[in-house]
C-alpha positions, 0 to 999 in steps of 0.5 A: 772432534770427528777427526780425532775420534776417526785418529783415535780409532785408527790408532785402536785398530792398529795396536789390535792388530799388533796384540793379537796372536799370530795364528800358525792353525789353518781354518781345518785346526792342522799346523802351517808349516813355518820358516824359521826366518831369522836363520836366512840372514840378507834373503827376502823369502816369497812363495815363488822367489827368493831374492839375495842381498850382498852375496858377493863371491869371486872366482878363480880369477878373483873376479867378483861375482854377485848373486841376486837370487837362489835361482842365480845361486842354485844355477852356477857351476860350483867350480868356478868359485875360488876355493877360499870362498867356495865353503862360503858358497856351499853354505848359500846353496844349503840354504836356497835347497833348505828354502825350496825343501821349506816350499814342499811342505804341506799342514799337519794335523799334529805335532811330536816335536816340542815347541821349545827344543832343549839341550837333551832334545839335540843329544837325542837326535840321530847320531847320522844328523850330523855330517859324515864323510866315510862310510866308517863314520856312518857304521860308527854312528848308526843307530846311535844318539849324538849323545851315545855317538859321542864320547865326550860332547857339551850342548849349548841350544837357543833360538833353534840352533844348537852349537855341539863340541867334541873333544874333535870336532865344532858341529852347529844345528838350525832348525830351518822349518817345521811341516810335513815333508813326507804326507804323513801329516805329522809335522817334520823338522827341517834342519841343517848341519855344519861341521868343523874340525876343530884340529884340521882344516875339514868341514862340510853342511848337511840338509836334513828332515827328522821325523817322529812317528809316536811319542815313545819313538825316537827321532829318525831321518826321513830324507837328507840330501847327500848319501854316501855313494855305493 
């Protein structure tokens, strides 16, 4: 009887842990920054490493290459990929620089941004989000919306991505992480832009952080990681 009294227990014990709510309050009531994991397909994610699974390039030799972490990655010379696989590998390398960006984030002692963003949330973003290649494309969006940037545009979101079609182009947002990314303690987005011409062969990624300084204020772009060269 003992021993199944401790058996049942245990098994009391478990299901508790399992039911209760998975707290993201640190004990000063601030907001932990969170990776949106689910956007890291085959990335065993650590606070001092992050480890990859069957991320196989090659290169100009169509020798294969395998890369067992985002050091290994971040760490490769670009060039020496084939050009069929280097987008591929661009991606990679957004998302090791999106997980390293992810480590800087500190807690934030309150939130602007909605906990479930919708369609309208995306339209509303800055129009400069989203990647631009000249500096004619960067006039023609500033200061705008994506909505206002785009004549026509149809938003489909869920699970923080959000998939945006123009009359020209493919463009596929994820949130990546959600802190405070520039010691304001209110809590940031991170995300990542792909854009894909949908008549020609372009197409480039973008590592962005929106911040929101008031609750009437539009989103604006605090920090992305390519700039158009002077």
């Amino acid at each position: 009887m003992k021993e199944q009294s401790k058996w049942l227990q245990g098994i009391l014990l478990i299901l508790s842990l399992l039911l209760t709510p998975i707290s993201w309050v640190n004990a000063n009531n601030e907001l932990l920054p969170i990776l949106n994991k689910s956007a890291f397909d085959g990335f065993t994610i650590t606070p001092t490493k992050t480890i990859l699974h069957d991320y196989n390039y090659k290169d100009h030799d169509q020798k294969l290459i395998t890369f067992k972490s985002c050091k290994d990655a971040l760490d490769f010379n670009i060039s020496d990929i084939a050009e069929h696989n280097y987008f591929r590998f661009k991606l990679l390398l957004v998302a090791c620089k999106g997980i390293n960006k992810y480590h800087t984030a500190q807690s934030s002692s309150q939130s602007l941004f909605p906990a479930k963003l919708d369609d309208q949330f995306y339209k509303d973003l800055p129009a400069l989000t989203t990647s631009y290649l000249s500096k004619t494309k960067y006039t023609q969006r500033e200061n705008k919306t994506i909505q206002q940037a785009y004549k026509s545009i149809k938003v489909t979101s869920k699970n923080n991505t959000a998939t945006l079609i123009t009359d020209d182009d493919e463009i596929y947002i994820t949130v990546l992480a959600r802190g405070d990314f520039n010691n304001d303690k209110i809590e940031d987005l991170l995300v990542t832009s792909e854009w894909y011409a949908k008549h020609a062969h372009g197409k480039h990624t973008e590592l962005v952080v929106l911040s929101k300084t008031a609750q009437d204020k539009p989103v604006q772009i605090e920090w992305r990681m390519n700039t158009l060269k002077k």
